[in-house]
C-alpha positions as CSV (number, residue, x, y, z in Angstrom):
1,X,0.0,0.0,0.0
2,X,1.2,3.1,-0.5
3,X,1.0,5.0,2.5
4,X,4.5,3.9,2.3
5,X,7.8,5.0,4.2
6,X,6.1,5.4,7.2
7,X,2.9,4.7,8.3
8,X,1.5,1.4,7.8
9,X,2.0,-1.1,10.6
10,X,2.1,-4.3,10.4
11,X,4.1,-4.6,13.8
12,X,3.6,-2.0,17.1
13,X,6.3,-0.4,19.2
14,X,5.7,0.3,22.7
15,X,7.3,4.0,23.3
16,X,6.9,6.0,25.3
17,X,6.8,9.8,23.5
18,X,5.5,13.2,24.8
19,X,2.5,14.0,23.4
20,X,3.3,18.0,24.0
21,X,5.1,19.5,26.9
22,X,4.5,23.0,28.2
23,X,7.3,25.7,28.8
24,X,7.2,29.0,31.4
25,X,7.5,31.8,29.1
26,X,8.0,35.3,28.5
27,X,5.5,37.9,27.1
28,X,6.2,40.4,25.1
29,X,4.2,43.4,24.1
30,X,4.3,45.5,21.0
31,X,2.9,48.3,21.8
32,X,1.6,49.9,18.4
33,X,-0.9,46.8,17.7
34,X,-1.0,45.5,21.2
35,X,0.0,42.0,20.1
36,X,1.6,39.5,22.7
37,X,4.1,37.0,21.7
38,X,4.5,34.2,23.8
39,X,8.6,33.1,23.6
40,X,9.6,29.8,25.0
41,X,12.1,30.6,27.8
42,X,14.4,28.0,29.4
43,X,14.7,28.3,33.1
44,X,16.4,26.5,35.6
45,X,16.2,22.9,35.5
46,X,14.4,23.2,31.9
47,X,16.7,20.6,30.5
48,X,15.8,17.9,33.5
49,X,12.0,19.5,33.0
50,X,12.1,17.9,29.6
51,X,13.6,14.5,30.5
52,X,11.5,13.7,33.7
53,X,9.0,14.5,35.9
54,X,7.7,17.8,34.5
55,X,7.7,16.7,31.1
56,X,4.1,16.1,29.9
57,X,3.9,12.5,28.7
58,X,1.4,9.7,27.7
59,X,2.4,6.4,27.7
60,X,1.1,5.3,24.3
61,X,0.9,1.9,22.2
62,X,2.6,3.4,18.6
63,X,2.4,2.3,14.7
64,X,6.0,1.7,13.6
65,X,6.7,1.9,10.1
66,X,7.1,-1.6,8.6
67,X,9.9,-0.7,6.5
68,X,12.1,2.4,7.2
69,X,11.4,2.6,10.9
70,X,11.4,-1.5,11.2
71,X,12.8,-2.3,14.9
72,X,12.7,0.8,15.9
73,X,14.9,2.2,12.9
74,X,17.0,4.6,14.4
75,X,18.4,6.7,11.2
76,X,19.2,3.9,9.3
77,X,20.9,1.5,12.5
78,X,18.6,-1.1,13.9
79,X,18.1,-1.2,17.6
80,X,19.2,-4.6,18.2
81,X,22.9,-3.6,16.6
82,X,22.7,-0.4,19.2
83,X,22.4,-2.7,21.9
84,X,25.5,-4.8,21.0
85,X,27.8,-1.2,21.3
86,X,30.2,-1.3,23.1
87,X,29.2,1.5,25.6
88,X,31.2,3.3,28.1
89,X,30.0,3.0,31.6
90,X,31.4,6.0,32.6
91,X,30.7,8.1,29.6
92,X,28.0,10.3,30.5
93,X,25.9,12.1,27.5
94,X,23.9,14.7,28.6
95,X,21.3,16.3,26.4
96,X,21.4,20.1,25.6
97,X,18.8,22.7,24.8
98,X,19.3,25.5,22.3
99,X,16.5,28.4,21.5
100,X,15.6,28.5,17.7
101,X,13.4,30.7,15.5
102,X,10.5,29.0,14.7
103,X,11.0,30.6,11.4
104,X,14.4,31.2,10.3
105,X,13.2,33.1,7.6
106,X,10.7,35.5,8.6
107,X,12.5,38.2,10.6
108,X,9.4,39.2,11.4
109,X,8.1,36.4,13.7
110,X,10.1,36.5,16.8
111,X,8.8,33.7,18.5
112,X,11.3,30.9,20.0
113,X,11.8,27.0,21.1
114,X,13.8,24.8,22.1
115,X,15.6,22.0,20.3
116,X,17.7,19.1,21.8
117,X,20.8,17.9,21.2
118,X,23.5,15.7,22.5
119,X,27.1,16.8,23.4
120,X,30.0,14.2,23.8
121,X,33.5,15.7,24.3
122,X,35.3,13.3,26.2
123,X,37.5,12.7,23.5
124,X,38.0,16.2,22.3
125,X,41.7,17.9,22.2
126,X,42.7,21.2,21.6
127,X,42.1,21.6,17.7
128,X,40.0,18.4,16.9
129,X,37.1,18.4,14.5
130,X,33.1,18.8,15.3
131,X,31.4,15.8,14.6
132,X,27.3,16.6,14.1
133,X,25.5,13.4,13.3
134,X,22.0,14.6,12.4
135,X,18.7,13.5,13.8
136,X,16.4,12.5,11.2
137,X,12.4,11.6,11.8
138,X,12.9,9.8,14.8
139,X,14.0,10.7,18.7
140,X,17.7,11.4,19.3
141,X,19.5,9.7,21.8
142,X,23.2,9.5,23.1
143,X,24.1,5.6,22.2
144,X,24.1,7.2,18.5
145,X,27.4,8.9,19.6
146,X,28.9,5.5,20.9
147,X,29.4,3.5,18.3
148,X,30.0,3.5,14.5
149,X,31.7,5.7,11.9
150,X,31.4,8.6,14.2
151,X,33.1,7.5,17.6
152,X,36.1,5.9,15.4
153,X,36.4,9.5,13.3
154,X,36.2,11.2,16.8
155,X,38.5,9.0,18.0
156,X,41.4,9.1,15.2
157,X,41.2,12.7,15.2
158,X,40.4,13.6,18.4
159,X,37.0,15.1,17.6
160,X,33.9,16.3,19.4
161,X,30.5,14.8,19.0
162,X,27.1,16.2,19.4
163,X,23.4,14.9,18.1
164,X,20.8,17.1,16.9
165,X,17.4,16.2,17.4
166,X,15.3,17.2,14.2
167,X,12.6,19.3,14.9
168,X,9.1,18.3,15.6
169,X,10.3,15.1,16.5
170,X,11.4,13.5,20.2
171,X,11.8,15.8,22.6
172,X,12.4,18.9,20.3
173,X,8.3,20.1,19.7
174,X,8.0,23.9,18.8
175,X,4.2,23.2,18.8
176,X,1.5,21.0,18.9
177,X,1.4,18.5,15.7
178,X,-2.1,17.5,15.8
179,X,-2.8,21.1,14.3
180,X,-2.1,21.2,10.5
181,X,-1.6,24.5,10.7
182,X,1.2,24.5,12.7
183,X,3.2,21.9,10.6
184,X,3.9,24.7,7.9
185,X,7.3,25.1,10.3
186,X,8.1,21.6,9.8
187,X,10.4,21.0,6.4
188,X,13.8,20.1,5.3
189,X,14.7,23.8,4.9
190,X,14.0,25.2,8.4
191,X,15.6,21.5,9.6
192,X,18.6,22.3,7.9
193,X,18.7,26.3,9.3
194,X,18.3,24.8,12.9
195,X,21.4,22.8,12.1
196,X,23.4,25.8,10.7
197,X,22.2,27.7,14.1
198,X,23.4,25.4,16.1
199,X,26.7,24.8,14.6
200,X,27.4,28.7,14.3
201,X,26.6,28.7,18.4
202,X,28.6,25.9,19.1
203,X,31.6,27.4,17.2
204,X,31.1,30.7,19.3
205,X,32.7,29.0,21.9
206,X,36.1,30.1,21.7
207,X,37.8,26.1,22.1
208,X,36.0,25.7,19.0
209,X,37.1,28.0,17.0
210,X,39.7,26.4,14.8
211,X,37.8,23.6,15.0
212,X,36.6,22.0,11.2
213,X,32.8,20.9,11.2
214,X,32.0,17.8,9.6
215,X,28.3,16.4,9.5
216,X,27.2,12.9,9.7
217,X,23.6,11.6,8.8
218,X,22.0,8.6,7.2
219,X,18.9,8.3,4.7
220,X,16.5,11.0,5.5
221,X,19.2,12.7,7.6
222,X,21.9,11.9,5.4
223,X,19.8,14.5,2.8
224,X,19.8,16.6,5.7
225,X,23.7,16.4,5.9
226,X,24.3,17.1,2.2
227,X,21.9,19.9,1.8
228,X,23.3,21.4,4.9
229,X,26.7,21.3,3.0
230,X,25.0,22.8,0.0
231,X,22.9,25.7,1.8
232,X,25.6,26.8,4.3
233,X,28.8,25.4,2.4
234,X,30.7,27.8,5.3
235,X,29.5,25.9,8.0
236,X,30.2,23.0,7.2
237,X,33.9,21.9,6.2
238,X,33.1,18.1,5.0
239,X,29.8,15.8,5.2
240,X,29.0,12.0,4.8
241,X,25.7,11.6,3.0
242,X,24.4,7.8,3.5
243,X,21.9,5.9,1.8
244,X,20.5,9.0,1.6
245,X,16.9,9.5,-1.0
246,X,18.3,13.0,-2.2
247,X,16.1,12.9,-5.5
248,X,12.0,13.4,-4.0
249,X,9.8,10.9,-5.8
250,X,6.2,10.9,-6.1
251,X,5.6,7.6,-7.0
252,X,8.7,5.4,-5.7
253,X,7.3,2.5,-7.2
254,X,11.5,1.3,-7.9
255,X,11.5,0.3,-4.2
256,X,9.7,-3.0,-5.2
257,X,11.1,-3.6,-8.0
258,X,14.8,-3.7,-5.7
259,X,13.0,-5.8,-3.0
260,X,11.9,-8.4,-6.1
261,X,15.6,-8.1,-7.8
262,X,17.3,-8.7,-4.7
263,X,15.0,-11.6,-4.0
264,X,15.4,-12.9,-7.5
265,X,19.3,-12.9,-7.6
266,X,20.3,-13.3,-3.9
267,X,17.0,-15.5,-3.0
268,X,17.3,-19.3,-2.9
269,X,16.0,-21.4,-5.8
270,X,12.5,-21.4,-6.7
271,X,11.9,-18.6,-3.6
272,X,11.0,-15.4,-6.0
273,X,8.2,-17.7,-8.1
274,X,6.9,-18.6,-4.4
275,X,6.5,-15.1,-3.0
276,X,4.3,-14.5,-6.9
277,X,2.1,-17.0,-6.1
278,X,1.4,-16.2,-2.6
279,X,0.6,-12.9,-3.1
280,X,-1.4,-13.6,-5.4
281,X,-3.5,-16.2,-3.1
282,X,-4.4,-13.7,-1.2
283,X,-5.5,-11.4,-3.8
284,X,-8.0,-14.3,-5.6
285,X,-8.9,-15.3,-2.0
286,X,-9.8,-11.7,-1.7
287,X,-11.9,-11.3,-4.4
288,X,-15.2,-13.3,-3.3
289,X,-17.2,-13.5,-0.2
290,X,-16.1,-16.8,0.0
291,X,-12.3,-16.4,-0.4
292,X,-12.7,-13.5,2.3
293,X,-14.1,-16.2,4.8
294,X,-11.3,-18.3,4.3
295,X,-8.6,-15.6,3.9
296,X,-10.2,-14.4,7.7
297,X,-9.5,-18.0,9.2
298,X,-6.2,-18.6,7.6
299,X,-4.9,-15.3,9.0
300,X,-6.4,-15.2,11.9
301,X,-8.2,-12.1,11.2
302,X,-11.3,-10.9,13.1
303,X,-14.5,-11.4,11.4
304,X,-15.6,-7.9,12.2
305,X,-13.0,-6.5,10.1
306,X,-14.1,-5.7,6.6
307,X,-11.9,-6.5,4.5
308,X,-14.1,-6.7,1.0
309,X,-12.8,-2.6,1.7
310,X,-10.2,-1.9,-0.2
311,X,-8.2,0.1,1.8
312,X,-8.0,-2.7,4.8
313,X,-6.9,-4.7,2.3
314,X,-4.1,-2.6,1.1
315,X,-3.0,-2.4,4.5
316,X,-2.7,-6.1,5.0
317,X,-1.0,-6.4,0.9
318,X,1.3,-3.6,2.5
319,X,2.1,-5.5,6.4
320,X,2.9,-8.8,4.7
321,X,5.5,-6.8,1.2
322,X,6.9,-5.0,4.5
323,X,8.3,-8.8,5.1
324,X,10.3,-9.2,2.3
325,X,11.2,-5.1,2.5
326,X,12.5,-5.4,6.1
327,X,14.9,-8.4,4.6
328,X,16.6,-6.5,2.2
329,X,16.9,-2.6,3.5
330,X,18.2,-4.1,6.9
331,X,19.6,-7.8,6.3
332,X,22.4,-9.4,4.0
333,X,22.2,-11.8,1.7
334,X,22.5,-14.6,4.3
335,X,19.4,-13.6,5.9
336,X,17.6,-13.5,2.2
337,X,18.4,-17.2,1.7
338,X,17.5,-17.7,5.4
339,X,13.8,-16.1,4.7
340,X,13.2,-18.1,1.7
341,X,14.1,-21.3,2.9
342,X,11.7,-19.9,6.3
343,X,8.8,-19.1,4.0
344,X,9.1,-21.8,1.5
345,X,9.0,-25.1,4.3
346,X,6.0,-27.5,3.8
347,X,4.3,-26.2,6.8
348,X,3.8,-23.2,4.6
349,X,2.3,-24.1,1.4
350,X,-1.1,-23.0,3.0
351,X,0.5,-19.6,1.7
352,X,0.5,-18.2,5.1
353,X,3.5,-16.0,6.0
354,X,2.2,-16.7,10.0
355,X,4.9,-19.4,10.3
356,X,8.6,-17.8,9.6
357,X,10.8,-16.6,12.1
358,X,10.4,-13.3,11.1
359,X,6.8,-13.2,10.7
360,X,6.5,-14.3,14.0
361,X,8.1,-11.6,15.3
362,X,6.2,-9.6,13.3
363,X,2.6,-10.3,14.3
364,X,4.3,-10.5,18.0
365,X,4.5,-7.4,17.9
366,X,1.3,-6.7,16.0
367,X,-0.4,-8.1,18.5
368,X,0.1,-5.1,20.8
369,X,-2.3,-3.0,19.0
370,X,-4.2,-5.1,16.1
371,X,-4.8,-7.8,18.3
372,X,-8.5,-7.8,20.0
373,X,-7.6,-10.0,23.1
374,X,-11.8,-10.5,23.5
375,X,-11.8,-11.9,20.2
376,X,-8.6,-13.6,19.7
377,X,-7.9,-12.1,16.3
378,X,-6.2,-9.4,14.2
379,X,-8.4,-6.2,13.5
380,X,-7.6,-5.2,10.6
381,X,-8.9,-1.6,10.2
382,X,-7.7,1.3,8.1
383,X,-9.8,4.4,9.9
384,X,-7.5,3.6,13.2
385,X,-4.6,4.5,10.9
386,X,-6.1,8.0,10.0
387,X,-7.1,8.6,13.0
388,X,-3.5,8.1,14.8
389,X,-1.9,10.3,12.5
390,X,-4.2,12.7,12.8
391,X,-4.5,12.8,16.9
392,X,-0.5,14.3,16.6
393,X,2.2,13.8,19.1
394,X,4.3,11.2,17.5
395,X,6.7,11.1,14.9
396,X,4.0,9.1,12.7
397,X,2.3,12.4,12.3
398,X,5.2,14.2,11.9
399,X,7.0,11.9,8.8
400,X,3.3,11.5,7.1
401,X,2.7,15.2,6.8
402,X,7.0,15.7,5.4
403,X,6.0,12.9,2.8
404,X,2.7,14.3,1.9
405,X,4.3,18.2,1.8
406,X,7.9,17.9,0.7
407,X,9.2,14.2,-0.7
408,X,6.3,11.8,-0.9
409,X,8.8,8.5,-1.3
410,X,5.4,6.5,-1.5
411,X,5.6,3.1,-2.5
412,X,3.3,1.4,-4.5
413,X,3.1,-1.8,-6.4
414,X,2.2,0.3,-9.7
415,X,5.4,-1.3,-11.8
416,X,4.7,-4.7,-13.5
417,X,8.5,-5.7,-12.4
418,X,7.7,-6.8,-8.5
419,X,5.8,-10.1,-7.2
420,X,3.4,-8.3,-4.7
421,X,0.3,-8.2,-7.0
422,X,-1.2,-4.6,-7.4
423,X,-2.6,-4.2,-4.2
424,X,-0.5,-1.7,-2.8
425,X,-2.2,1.2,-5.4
426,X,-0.5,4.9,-5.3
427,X,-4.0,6.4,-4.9
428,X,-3.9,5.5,-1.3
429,X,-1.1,7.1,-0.5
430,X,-3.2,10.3,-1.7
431,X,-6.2,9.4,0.1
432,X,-4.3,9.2,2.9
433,X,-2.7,13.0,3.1
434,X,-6.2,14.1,2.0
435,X,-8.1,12.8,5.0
436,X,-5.1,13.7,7.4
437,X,-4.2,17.0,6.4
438,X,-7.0,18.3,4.2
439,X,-8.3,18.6,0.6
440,X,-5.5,20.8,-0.6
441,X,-2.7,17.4,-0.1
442,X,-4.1,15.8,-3.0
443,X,-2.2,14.2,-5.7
444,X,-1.0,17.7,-7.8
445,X,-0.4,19.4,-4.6
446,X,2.0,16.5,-3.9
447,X,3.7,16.2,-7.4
448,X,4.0,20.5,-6.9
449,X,5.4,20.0,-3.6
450,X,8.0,17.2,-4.9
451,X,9.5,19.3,-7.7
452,X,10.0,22.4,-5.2
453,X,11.8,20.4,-3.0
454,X,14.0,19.0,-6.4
455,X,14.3,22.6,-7.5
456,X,15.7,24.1,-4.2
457,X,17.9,21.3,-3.1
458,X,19.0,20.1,-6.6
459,X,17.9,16.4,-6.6
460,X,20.2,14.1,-7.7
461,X,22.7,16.5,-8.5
462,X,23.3,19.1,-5.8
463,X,25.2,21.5,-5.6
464,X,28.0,20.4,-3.3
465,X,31.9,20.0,-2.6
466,X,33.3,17.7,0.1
467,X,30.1,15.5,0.3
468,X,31.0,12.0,-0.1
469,X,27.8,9.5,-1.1
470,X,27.8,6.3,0.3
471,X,24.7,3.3,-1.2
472,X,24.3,0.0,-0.4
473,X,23.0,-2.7,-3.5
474,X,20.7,-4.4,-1.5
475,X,19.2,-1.5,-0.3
476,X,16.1,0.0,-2.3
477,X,17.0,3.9,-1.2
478,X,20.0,3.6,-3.6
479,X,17.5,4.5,-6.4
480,X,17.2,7.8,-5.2
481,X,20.8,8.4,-4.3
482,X,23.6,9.7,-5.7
483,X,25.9,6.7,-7.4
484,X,28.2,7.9,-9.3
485,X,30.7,10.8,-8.7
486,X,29.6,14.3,-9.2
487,X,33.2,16.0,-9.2
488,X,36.3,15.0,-7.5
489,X,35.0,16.4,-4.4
490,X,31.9,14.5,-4.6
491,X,32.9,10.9,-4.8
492,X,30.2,8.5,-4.4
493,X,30.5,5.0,-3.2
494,X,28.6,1.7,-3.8
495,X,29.0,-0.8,-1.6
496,X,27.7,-4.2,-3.3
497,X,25.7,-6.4,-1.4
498,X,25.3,-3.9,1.6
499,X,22.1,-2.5,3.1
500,X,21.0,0.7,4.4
501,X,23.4,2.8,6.1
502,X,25.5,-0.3,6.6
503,X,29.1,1.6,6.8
504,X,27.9,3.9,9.9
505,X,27.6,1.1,11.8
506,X,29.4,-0.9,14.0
507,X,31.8,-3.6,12.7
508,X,30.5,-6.5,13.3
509,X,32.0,-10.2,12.6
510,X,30.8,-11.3,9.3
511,X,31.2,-8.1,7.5
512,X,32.5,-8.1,3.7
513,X,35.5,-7.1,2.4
514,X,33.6,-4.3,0.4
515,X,31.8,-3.1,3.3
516,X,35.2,-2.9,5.4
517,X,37.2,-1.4,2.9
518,X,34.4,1.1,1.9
519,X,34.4,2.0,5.6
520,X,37.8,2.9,6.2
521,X,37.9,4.5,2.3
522,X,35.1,7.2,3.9
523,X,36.9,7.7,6.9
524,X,39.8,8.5,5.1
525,X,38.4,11.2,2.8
526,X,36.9,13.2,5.7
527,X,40.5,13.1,7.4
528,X,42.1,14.4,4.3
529,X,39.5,17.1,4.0
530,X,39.4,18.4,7.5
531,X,43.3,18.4,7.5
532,X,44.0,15.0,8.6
533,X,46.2,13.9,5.8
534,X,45.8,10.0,5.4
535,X,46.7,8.7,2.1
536,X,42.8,7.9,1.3
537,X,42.5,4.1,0.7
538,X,42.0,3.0,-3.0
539,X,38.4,1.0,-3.7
C-alpha cells in the first residue's frame, strides 16, 4: 500500500513519547498593535523539566513503520545492533537545549523554542574536528554517539561529537502537531537552518574555533547532511551523505522492484516464483465473499474486520511486502536465503506468512495494538490509521505530513516488475494525506510539492563539494541516491551487497571485504578534508 515509508504497521512499538510539553514563558508586548508574543524561555532545570518529571507525557501503544522505521529504525541502525555497542559506563551524555526561531526566515516572527541535542566531548583535544550526526524523523538519543563511523572518526582525530534532534520530532516540539496549521514550520529547509544555528553557536565558543565541522547523517538525515553542506557550504567543512533518497519521488514504485531483484538474484532457488504466487492467493482469495471467509481463518483475522474494503486490504497487501522489504533494506544476503528457505518449508504451502521466524516476530509485535484479546484475532482496520496520524504527538504524524508536503517516497506496487500483486495502489497514498491533512494534499499538490523540494535542493545532482555518497545494492533507497561521482570532491561509493546505512555502523564479525574497505575509504576522505592527511585508501 502506498501509504508507504512510514505509516502502515504491520508490527507495534511500545514507546513512550511526549504527546506536547508546556514551557514557562516570556511575554512580550508591541505596543503599536497591542500584540503579545508568547517566547519559549528556558529556566532553571528546563533541561531535567524535559527529561522527567515535568515533562508532559502519555504512555502510548505506537504504529512503527514496517519498513524504514522496522525495529525501531534509528536513522538507518537497527536497535538490536545499538544494543550490542560497546558503551562506556562511565561516559555520560547529557542532552542540551538550544532556542531557535520558529522561522528562520521570517525576521518578522520572533517567536522561540527549544531544540535538543547531545554533546559528547570526552575525547576532544585542543584543535579536533566537530562531529554533528543529524537526527532525522525519529528521537535522538546519546548511544548514536557511541558506536560506529562517528566514535572511530572522533577518535582518530580527536573530535567532538554532538546529536541534533530534528525538529518536531522526540523531545524537540516547537508546537502542537495535531494542528495542520502549525506543521507549515516543519520541512527540510527550516531542519537544515536549525542545524546551521546550532553549529554557528557551538563554534562561538572560543575552544572551538579552529575547529573544522563535519556532519554525519544517514537516509533522510543523510539528505539533511548534504543539503546542509550545499545551503551553508561555510559551516560546514566536510559531510558524509548515507543511503540518503536525495532525488523526492512521487511515485517510488522502484522500491519494489529492488525488494523483487534482490529476492530474485540473492533469494534461494524457486523462492522469488513462491512469493508470486502467494501474493497472489491472497488477492484471488480476496476477491469473493467466500475467499474472504477463508482468507479471515487462515490469518487469523477478526471477522468484524471488513476486508471486501479496499483500503483494509491494502494495508494487510502492504504489512505482509513490509516482510520481504524489512529483509533486504536491513539484512544481508545470508538472511535473504535464510527467509526463503523460512517461507518456503512444507508447513507453509497454506501460503500463510504466519509461520517464519520473522513473521512471527512480526505479528508479536502486531499483537500489541491489532490484536482484539476479546476476540482472539487481528483487527484489521484502516480508519485507526487515520485517526492516529491525525491525533498528533508522534513522529508518525510528523514523517506522514513531510511525505505528503515535501518528498512523498510512496511506494506502491504500480510497476509490472515486483511479485506483490497490485494491491499496494498509489492512490492510497493520496487518500491518505487528503483525509489527514486536508483537501488541498491531494495528488497535484503533492507532485508540486516534490519538484519544489527537487528545484531548491537540486535532486540528484546538488550543488555540493566535500560531500561523499555512500549506497548500499541491497538497499532500495539507492535508487534515489547519488551513485556515481559528481566532481572529485563529490565521490560516491557503492558498496555491493550492503544495506542501508551499513558503513555507519558498527563492525560486526561477518562483514564483507567491500563493506570494510568502503568504511575505512570514507573515513579516510573526511580526514584528508578536514586536514587530517591519510593517504585515502584505493576502492
Amino acid at each position: 500500500m502506498s501509504t508507504s515509508t512510514g505509516w502502515i504497521y504491520n508490527f507495534i512499538q511500545n514507546e513512550i513519547i511526549p504527546r506536547s510539553y508546556t514551557r514557562r514563558t516570556r511575554v512580550r508586548s508591541r505596543t503599536s498593535r497591542g500584540v503579545r508574543e508568547v517566547v519559549p524561555r528556558p529556566t532553571r532545570g528546563a533541561r531535567r523539566q524535559r527529561e522527567i518529571s515535568r515533562v508532559r507525557i502519555k504512555c502510548r501503544t505506537l504504529p512503527a513503520s514496517v519498513a524504514e522505521n522496522a525495529a525501531l529504525r534509528i536513522g538507518g541502525i537497527l536497535e538490536t545492533e545499538l544494543s550490542q555497542l560497546k558503551v562506556e559506563p562511565r561516559i555520560r551524555i547529557e542532552p542540551r537545549w538550544i532556542e531557535q526561531p520558529l522561522d528562520h526566515f521570517n525576521p518578522r516572527d520572533n517567536r522561540l523554542w527549544l531544540m535538543r541535542y547531545f554533546e559528547r566531548i570526552d575525547l576532544w583535544k585542543p584543535n579536533g574536528p566537530i562531529y554533528l550526526f543529524i537526527g532525522g524523523e525519529y528521537e535522538a538519543a546519546p548511544k548514536f554517539l557511541q558506536g560506529g563511523i562517528i566514535l572511530h572518526l572522533a577518535r582518530e582525530t580527536n573530535g567532538a561529537m554532538f546529536m541534533a534532534e530534528h525538529r518536531f520530532y522526540g523531545r524537540s516540539l516547537p508546537l502542537e502537531t495535531s494542528n495542520v496549521q502549525n506543521l507549515k514550520y516543519l520541512n527540510a529547509r527550516q531542519a537544515t537552518a536549525d542545524l546551521a544555528h546550532l553549529i554557528k553557536t557551538l563554534k562561538r565558543n572560543p575552544k572551538y574555533t579552529n575547529s573544522k565541522v563535519v556532519s554525519i547523517g544517514g537516509s533522510y538525515a543523510g539528505n539533511l547532511s548534504a543539503w546542509l553542506k550545499s545551503r551553508y557550504p561555510n559551516v560546514v567543512d566536510a559531510a558524509l551523505s548515507s543511503s540518503a533518497p536525495v532525488m523526492a519521488k512521487k511515485n517510488f514504485y522502484e522500491y519494489l522492484e529492488v525488494v523483487s531483484t534482490d529476492y530474485m538474484k540473492y533469494g534461494t532457488l524457486g523462492c522469488h516464483e513462491f512469493i508470486r504466487k502467494m501474493f497472489k492467493s491472497y488477492d484471488t482469495l480476496l476477491k469473493t465473499p467466500q475467499g474472504i471467509n477463508q482468507f479471515k481463518k487462515d490469518e487469523d483475522i477478526c471477522i468484524t474486520s471488513d476486508m471486501a474494503r479496499p483500503e483494509n486490504q491494502h494495508l494487510f497487501f502492504y504489512a505482509q511486502a513490509s516482510h520481504f522489504m524489512l529483509t533486504v533494506q536491513y539484512g544481508t544476503v545470508e538472511q535473504i536465503r535464510k527467509h526463503c528457505a523460512e517461507i518456503m518449508q512444507p508447513a507453509n504451502e497454506t501460503t500463510s506468512l504466519k509461520n517464519s521466524e520473522m513473521s512471527r516476530w512480526l505479528y508479536g509485535l502486531m499483537a500489541f495494538d491489532f490484536w482484539n484479546k476479546k476476540e482472539e484475532c487481528f483487527d484489521v482496520n484502516f480508519d485507526y490509521l487515520i485517526d492516529e496520524i491525525k491525533s498528533g504527538g508522534t513522529w508518525l504524524t510528523s514523517w506522514a505530513y513531510q511525505k505528503c508536503s515535501e518528498f512523498s517516497f510512496a511506494k506502491s506496487t504500480t510497476s509490472d516488475r515486483q511479485p506483490f500483486t497490485k494491491n499496494i495502489p498509489i492512490e492510497t497514498f493520496y487518500k491518505i494525506c487528503i483525509e489527514c491533512f486536508g483537501p488541498t494534499h491531494d495528488e497535484r499538490h503533492i507532485e508540486l510539492a516534490v519538484n519544489r523540494t527537487n528545484a531548491y535542493f537540486g535532486g540528484k545532482r546538488p550543488r555540493v563539494k566535500n560531500v561523499i555518497f555512500v549506497n548500499g545494492e541491497l538497499d532500495p533507497w539507492h535508487t534515489l541516491g547519488v551513485l556515481e561521482d559528481l566532481g572529485p570532491d563529490v565521490p560516491a561509493v557503492f558498496i555491493p551487497q550492503a544495506s542501508h546505512c551499513a558503513e555507519m555502523k558498527p563492525d560486526k564479525p561477518g562483514d564483507s571485504k567491500a563493506l570494510i574497505t568502503a568504511r575505512k575509504y570514507v573515513k579516510n576522505v573526511i580526514k584528508r578534508w578536514i586536514g587530517f592527511h591519510d593517504t585515502a585508501h584505493i576502492l
